[in-house]
C-alpha positions in Angstrom: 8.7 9.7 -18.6 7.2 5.8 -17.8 6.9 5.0 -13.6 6.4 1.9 -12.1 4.6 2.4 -8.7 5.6 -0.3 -6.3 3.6 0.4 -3.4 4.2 -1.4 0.0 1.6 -3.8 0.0 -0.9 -5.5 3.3 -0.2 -8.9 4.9 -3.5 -10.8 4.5 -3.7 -11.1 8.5 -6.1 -8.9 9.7 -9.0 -6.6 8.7 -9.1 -3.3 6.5 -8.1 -0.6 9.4 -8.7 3.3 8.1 -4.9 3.4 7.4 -5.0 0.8 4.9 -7.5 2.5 3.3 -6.1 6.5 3.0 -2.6 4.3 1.6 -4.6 2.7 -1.2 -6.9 5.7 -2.0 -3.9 7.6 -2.0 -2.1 5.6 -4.7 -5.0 5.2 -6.8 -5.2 8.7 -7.3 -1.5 9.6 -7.2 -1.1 7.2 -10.1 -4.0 8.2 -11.9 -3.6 12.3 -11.9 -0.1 11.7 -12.8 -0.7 9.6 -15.7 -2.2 13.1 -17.2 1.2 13.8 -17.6 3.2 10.8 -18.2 2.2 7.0 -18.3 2.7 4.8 -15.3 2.1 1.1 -14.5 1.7 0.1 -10.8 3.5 -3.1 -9.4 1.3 -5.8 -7.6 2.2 -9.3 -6.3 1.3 -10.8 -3.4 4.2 -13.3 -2.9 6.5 -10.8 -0.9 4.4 -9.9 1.4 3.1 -13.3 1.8 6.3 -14.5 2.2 7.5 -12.0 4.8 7.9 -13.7 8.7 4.7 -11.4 9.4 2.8 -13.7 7.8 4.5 -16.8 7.7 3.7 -16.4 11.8 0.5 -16.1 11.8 -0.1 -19.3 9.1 1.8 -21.4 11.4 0.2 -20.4 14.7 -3.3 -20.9 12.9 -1.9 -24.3 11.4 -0.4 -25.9 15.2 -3.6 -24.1 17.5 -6.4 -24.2 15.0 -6.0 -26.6 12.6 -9.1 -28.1 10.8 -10.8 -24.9 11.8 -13.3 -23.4 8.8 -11.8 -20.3 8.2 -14.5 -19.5 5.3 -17.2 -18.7 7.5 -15.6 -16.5 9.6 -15.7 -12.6 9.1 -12.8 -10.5 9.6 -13.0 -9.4 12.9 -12.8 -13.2 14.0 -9.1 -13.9 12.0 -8.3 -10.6 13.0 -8.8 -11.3 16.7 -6.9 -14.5 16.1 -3.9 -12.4 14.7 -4.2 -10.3 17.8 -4.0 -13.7 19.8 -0.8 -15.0 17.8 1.3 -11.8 18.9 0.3 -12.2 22.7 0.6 -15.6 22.8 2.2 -17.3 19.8 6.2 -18.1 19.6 8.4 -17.3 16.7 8.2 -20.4 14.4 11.3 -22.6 14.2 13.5 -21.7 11.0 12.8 -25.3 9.2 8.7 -24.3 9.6 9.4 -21.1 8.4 11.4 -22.0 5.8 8.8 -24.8 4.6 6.0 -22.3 4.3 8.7 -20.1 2.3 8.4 -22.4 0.0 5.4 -23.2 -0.7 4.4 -19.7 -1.3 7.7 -19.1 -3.6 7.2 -22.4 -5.7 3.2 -22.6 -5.6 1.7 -19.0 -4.6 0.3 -21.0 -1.6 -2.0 -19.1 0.4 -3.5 -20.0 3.7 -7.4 -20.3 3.7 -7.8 -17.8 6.6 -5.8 -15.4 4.4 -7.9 -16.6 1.0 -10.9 -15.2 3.5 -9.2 -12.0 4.2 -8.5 -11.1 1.1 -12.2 -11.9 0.0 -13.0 -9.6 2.1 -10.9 -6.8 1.2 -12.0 -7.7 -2.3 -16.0 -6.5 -1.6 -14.4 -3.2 0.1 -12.2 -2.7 -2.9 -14.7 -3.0 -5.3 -17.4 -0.6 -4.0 -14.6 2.2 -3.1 -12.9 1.8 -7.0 -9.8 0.3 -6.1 -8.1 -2.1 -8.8 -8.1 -6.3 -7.7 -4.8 -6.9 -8.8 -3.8 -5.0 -5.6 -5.1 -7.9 -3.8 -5.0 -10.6 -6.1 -1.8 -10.9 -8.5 0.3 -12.9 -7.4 3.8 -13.6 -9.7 6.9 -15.3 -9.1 9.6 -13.4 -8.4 12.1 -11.4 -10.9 15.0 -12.5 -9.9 16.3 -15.5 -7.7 18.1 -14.5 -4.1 21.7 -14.9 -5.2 21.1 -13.1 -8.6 20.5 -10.3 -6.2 23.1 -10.5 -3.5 25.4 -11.1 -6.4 24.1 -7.4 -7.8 24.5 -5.8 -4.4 28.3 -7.4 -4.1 29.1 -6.2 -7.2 28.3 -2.4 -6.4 29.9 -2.6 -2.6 26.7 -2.8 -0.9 26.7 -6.5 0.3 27.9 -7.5 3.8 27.7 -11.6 3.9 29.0 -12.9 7.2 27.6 -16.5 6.2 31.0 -17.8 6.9 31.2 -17.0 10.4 27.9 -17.9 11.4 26.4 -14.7 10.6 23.6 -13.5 8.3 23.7 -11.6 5.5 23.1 -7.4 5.3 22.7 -4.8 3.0 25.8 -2.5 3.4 25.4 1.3 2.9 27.8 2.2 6.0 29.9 4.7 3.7 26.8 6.6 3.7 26.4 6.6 6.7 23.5 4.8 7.4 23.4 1.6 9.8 23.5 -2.2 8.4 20.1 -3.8 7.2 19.6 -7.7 7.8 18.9 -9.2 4.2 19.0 -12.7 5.5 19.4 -13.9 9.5 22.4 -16.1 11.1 19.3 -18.6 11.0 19.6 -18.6 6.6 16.1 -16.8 6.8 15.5 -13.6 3.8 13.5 -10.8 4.8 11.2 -8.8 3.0 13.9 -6.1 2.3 15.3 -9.2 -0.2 12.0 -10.0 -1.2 11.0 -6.7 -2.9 14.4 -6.3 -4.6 14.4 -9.8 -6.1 10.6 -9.1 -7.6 11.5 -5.4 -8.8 15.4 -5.0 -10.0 14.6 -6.9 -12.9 11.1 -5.5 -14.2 12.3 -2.0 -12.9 14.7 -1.2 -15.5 11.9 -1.3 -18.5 10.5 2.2 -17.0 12.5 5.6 -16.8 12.0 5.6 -12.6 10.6 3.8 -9.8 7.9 5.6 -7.2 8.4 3.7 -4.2 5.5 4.3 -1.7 5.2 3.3 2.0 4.1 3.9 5.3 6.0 5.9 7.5 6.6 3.5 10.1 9.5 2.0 7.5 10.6 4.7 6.2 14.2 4.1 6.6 14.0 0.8 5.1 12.2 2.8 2.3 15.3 5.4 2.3 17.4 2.4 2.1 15.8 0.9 -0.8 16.0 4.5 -2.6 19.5 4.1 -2.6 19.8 0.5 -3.8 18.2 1.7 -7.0 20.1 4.8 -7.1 23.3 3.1 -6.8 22.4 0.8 -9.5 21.6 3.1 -12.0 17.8 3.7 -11.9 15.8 6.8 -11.0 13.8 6.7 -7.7 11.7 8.6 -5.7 10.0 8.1 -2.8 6.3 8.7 -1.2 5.4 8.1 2.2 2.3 8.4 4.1 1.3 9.2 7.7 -0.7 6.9 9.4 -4.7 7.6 11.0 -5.0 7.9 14.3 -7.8 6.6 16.2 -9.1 7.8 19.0 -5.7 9.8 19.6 -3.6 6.8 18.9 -1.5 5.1 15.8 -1.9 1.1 16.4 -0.1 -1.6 14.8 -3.5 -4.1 13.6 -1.6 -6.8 16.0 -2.3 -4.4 18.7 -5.9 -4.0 18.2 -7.7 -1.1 18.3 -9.6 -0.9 14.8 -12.5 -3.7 15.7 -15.1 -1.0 15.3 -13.2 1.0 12.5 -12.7 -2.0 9.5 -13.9 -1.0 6.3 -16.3 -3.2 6.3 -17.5 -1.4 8.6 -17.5 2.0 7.7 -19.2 1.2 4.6 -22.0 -0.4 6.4 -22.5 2.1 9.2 -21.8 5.6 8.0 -22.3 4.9 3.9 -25.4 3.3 4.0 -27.7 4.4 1.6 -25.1 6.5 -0.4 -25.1 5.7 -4.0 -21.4 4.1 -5.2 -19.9 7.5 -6.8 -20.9 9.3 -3.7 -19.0 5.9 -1.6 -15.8 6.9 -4.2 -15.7 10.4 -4.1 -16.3 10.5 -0.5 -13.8 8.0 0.9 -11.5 9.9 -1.3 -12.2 13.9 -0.3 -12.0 12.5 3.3 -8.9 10.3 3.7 -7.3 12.3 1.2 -8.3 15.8 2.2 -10.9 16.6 5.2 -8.3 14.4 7.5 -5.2 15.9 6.0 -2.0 14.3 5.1 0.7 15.0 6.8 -0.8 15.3 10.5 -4.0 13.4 9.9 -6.6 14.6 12.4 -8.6 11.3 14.2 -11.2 9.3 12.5 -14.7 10.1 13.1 -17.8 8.9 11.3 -19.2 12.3 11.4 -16.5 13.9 9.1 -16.8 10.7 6.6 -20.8 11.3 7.1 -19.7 15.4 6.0 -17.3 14.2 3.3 -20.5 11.8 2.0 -22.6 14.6 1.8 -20.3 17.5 0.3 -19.4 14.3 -2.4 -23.2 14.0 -3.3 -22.9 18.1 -3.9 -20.4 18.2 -5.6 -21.6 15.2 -8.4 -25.0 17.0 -8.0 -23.0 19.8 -10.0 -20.5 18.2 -11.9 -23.7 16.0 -13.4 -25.7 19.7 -14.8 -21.7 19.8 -16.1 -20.9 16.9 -17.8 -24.1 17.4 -20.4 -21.4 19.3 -22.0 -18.3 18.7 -20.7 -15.7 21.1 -20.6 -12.0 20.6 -22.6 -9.3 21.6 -20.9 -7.4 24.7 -21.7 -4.3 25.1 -21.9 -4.7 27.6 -18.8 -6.5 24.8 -17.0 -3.4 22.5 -17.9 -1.1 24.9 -17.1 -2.6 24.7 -13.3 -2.4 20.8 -13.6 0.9 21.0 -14.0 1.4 23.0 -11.1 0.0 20.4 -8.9 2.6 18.4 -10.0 6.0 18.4 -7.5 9.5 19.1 -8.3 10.2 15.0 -7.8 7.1 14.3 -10.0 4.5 13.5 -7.4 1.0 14.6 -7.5 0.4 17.6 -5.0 -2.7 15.2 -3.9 -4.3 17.8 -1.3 -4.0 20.8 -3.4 -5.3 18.7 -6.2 -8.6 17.9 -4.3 -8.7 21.6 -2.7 -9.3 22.7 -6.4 -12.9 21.0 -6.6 -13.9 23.6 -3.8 -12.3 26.5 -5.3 -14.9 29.6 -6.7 -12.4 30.6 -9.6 -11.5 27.0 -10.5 -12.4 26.6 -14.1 -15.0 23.9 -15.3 -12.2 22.5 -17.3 -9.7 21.9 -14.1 -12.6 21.1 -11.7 -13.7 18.2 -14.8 -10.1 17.1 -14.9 -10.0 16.5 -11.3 -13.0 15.0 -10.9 -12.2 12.3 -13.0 -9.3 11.0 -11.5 -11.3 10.7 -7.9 -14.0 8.3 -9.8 
């Protein structure tokens, strides 16, 4: 059974925080120990998330406070501190502005430079922990135009449009019980709710389901979106993951808070020195296991610093291994397939928990291993 991952993806505003980092390491190996079982593609554009108001914000308060400003030699702290500054300080954009940067990024895959900075950034951090580009980088126009899709959600009852009277527009699944969703404001402004449905519904329907996956601080948005595929005929399921605290809070990156925790960062102060499969392996085995999932436990450098050194073990062995690497058995693919969730979703913790098992055969342990590198 085909999936297409469409994973909720990072406004290019602000710096690589450790949450960023567990969703994307998460995904990558999600996608990748699943496809041992079926094939999968995972969806990446940059326009709906570029086009969201989040975004749009923050290019306009840089364009009206800092304009001419050389936004290619700064690092990330710098436009991150500037995004901190446009959330004190900055006003809401008129509706015309916002609607002329809407535009430009629908009709020309305009970025801002400070955001062409950010993402260069992220590139570098994506590239030494073994995450793909196009995560960052592919950027599409969208599937389906906006009244294609309102047209779709009107036809199957789930399409409240109060345009006539002034109003905006909402996504209507009240008979279920759940509250209206703004789709487009009084002010003619789409959200990013429209945005992901006009890029997906059409590209959706060439795969048997959809694997939607998101933070949990939209999670009912998520649930909502669930049931807009649902309702139109597609298979969905849905992933969400908890957030890391540091230092015994959960920040928004508007709110600060992550200046000493960026990836950049990380890498440079506590993976110095460590070769790049120990980087990959260790990033992974601690944002994927030593913090836990569901709970994460706070940040520290020493557990990273532990998860460095148990990954340079652990390749220490599997090296003497893979001289003569073992074939699965069908035993060993039988425990696979345990690992595997009743919805389809890799069991990503107990998946990992296998590389420290005694009894684990070098078969499993192999297979494992080379979904993490």
């Amino acid at each position: 059974m085909s999936t297409l991952y469409a994973p909720v993806g990072i406004t290019p505003t602000k710096p690589l925080t450790p949450s960023h980092l567990k969703g994307a390491l998460q995904l990558d190996f999600m996608h990748r120990f699943e496809r041992l079982f079926s094939p999968g593609d995972i969806w990446h554009n940059r326009r709906p998330w570029d086009i969201s108001l989040q975004t749009i914000r923050f290019w306009d308060y840089l364009d009206r406070e800092y304009a001419g400003t050389d936004f290619a030699a700064m690092d990330e702290g710098a436009i991150g501190a500037l995004y901190i500054e446009c959330h004190r300080n900055g006003a809401l954009p008129a509706a015309d502005r916002v609607a002329a940067y809407a535009h430009r990024i629908e009709t020309e895959g305009y970025v801002h430079a400070a955001s062409r900075r950010i993402l260069e950034l992220w590139g570098e951090v994506f590239a030494t922990l073994g995450l793909a580009r196009d995560a960052l980088f592919h950027s599409a126009p969208f599937g389906l135009d906006q009244d294609e899709v309102l047209s779709r959600l009107r036809a199957h009852d789930m399409l409240l449009d109060q345009r006539g009277f002034g109003g905006g527009v909402y996504l209507d699944l009240t008979d279920e019980a759940r509250p209206l969703r703004v789709l487009i404001s009084e002010h003619g402004l789409p959200n990013y709710l429209l945005a992901i449905l006009r890029d997906l519904l059409d590209g959706a329907r060439r795969y048997d389901e959809v694997c939607l996956y998101h933070d949990a601080n939209i999670q009912r948005d998520y649930e909502a979106l669930v049931r807009v595929f649902e309702r139109l005929g597609m298979r969905c399921r849905r992933v969400g993951f908890a957030r890391v605290p540091i230092e015994g809070q959960v920040l928004s990156a508007k709110q600060g808070g992550w200046e000493h925790y960026t990836g950049a960062r990380l890498l440079e102060r506590v993976a110095r020195g460590a070769s790049a499969p120990e980087i990959r392996l260790g990033f992974r085995l601690y944002f994927l296991h030593a913090l836990g999932l569901r709970q994460p436990d706070n940040y520290s450098d020493a557990g990273l610093a532990d998860a460095l050194e148990h990954a340079r073990h652990l390749l220490a062995t599997h090296e003497l291994a893979a001289h003569e690497p073992a074939a699965p058995t069908e035993a060993d693919r039988e425990a696979l397939r345990k690992l595997i969730k009743r919805d389809g979703s890799a069991n990503v913790y107990g998946a990992l928990a296998v590389l420290d098992q005694k009894k684990a055969s070098p078969g499993l342990r192999d297979a494992v291993m080379r979904c993490l590198l």
